[in-house]
N, C-alpha and C positions, 0 to 999 in steps of 0.2 A: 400452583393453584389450579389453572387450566389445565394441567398434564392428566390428572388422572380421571377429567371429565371427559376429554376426547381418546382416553386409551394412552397417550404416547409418551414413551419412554426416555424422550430427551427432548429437550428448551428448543425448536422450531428456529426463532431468529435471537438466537442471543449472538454477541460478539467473541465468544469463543470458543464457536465449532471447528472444527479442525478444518487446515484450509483443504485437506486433502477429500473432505465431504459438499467443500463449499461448490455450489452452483459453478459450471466450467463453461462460460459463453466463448463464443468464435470471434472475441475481440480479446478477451482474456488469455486466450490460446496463445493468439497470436503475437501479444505484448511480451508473456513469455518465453515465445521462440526466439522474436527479437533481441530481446534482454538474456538468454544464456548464448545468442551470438556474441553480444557485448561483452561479456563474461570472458567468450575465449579468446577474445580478441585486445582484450586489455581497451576497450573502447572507452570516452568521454558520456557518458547518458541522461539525455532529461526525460524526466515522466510528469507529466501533470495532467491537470485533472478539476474540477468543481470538487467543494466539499458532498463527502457521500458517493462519490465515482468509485472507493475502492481500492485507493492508491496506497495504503498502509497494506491493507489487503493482501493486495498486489505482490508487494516487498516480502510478504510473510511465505506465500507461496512459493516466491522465487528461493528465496533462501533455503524451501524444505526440499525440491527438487534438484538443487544445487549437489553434485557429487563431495561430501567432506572430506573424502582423502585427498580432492583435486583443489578446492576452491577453501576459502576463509573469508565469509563474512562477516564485515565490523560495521557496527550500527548506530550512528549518532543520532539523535534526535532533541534540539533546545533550539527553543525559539528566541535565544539570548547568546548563541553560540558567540565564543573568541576564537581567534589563531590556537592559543595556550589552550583554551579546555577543548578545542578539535583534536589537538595531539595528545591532550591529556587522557581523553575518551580514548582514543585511539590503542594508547599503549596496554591503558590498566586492559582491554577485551584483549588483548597479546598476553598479557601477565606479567606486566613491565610496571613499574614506576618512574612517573615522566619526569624529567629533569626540568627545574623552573622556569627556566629562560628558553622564549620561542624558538628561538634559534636554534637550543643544543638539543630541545624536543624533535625539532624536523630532523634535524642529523641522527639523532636517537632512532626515529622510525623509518627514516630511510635504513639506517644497518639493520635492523629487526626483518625489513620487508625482503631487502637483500639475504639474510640467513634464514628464513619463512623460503623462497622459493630455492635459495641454492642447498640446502639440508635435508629442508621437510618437503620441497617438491609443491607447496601450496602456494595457490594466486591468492592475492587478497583481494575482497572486493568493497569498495569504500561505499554506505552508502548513507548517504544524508537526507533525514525527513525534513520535514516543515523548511525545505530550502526557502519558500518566498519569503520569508520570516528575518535571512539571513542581508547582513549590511556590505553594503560593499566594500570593506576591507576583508571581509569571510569570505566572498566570493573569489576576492584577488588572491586570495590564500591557496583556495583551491585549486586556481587554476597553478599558480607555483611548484604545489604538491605534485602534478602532473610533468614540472619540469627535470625531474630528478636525475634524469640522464643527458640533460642537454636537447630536448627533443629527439634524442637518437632511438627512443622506446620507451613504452609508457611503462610504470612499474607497478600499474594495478587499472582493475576496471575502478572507474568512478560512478555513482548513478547519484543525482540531485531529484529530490520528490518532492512535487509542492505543488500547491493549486493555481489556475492559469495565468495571476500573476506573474508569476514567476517567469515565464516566456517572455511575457510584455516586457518586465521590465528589459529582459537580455535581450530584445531588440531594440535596445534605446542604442545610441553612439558610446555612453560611457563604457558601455559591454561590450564594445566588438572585439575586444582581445581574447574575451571570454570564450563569448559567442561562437568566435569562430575556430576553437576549438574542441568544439563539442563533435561526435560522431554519428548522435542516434538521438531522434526523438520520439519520446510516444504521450499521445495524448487520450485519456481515457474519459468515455462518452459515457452518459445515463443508457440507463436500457431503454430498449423499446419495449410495444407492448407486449409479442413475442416473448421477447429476453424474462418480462416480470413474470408473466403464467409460472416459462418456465422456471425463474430463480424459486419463487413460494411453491411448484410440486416438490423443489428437489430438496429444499429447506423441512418439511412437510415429512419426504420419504425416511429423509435422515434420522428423524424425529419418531417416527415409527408410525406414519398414521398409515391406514390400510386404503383409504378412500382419498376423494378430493373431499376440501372441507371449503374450499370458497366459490359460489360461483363466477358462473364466465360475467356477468355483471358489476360482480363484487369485485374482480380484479380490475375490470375498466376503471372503475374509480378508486382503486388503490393506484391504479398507474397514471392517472389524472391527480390526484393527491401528489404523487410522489415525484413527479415528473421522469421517473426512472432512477430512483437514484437508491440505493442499497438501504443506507443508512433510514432513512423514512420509510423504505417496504417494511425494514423490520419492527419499525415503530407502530404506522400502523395498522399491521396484522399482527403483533404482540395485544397491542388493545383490544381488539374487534374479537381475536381471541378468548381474553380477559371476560368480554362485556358478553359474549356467546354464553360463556360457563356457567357465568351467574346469570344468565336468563332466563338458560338450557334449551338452547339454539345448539341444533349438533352441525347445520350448514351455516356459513354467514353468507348472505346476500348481501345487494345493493343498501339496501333500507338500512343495515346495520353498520356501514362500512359508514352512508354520509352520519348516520346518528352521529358514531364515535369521532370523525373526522370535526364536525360542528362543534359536537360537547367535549369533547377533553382535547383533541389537538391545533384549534385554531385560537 
């Protein structure tokens, strides 16, 4: 609707633009770098975050940067996960069918990961969304999964994604077996007001527009709205967008950012 009133040739902030377009902050980089350390290191890894930090995000990027003749990554995400549908997840993204019983499951994808790195040469890299989500029998599971050789070497990277619950809880005492063997942690912040200008030009350029289209006003109070956090930039400059078109507003300023923020998102 807005697109062909401001010129541009693609959706500004929808949720699936490619990550290889998406905004590249110097915390993003660096989560990253960390995380294909973790990769070749067969490392333990937690990422967390506030909702709207970016943490799916995060994962999607990682994965597309990821060399595929080197690495394999498998993707759970249920905020209801078992022991059974972790391995069961596990096997079917292998192209296996899992055997019923917990037990002959794990032994099933312990041989698959062992013929995965001694055949095809590929690391596999586990990684689990919505971990705070997860009970603590999932958690004792995983850590298990990591015992495969006896502690003599791990048999794949692990990364656990979840919002900063997730941490709190693995500092409780019931976690420290967990806890402590974890290798890497990253924790993802809201942008600043820097980081927001530049996330909406770069969202903006992707999108084809030629000019700026918010002022430097209009973004203080998108980054006072949003506190920094992705998820709400896109929200409310999708609208402010929206409510430009049909004005026929070709800048959105201040005035139009609190309109839209009062009237449809609070």
């Amino acid at each position: 609707m807005f697109e062909s009133f401001y010129g541009l040739s693609k959706v500004p902030f929808s949720r699936n633009i490619p990550t290889s377009e998406l905004y590249k902050s110097a915390s993003l980089e660096e989560t990253l770098g960390r995380l294909e350390y973790a990769a070749e290191r067969k490392w333990f890894a937690i990422i967390t975050g506030d909702c709207g930090t970016g943490k799916t995000t995060t994962i999607r990027r990682y994965a597309e940067i990821l060399s595929n003749t080197k690495f394999k990554v498998l993707y759970i995400s249920d905020s209801k996960l078992t022991p059974r549908h972790f391995y069961k997840g596990l096997l079917e993204q292998l192209g296996h069918e899992s055997k019923f019983y917990r037990g002959d499951a794990k032994r099933q994808l312990h041989r698959e990961i062992e013929l995965m790195q001694g055949i095809h040469n590929l690391q596999p890299i586990v990684v689990v969304d919505e971990a705070h989500l997860l009970d603590k029998e999932m958690l004792e599971e995983v850590r298990f999964l990591l015992n495969m050789n006896m502690d003599a070497r791990s048999p794949m990277a692990l990364i656990l994604v979840g919002q900063n619950e997730l941490w709190e809880r693995l500092q409780l005492q019931a976690y420290a077996a967990i806890r402590q063997r974890i290798d890497l942690q990253c924790k993802l912040n809201y942008y600043d007001r820097a980081d927001v200008e530049a996330y909406i030009k770069r969202h903006l350029a992707y999108a084809g527009a030629g000019h700026d289209m918010f002022s430097d006003q209009a973004i203080d109070d998108i980054y006072r709205f949003s506190s920094g956090a992705a998820r709400l930039i896109n929200k409310v400059c999708t609208h402010c967008l929206m409510y430009g078109a049909q004005n026929g507003h070709r800048i959105i300023d201040d005035r139009m950012v609190k309109r839209v923020v009062e009237g449809e998102l609070l």
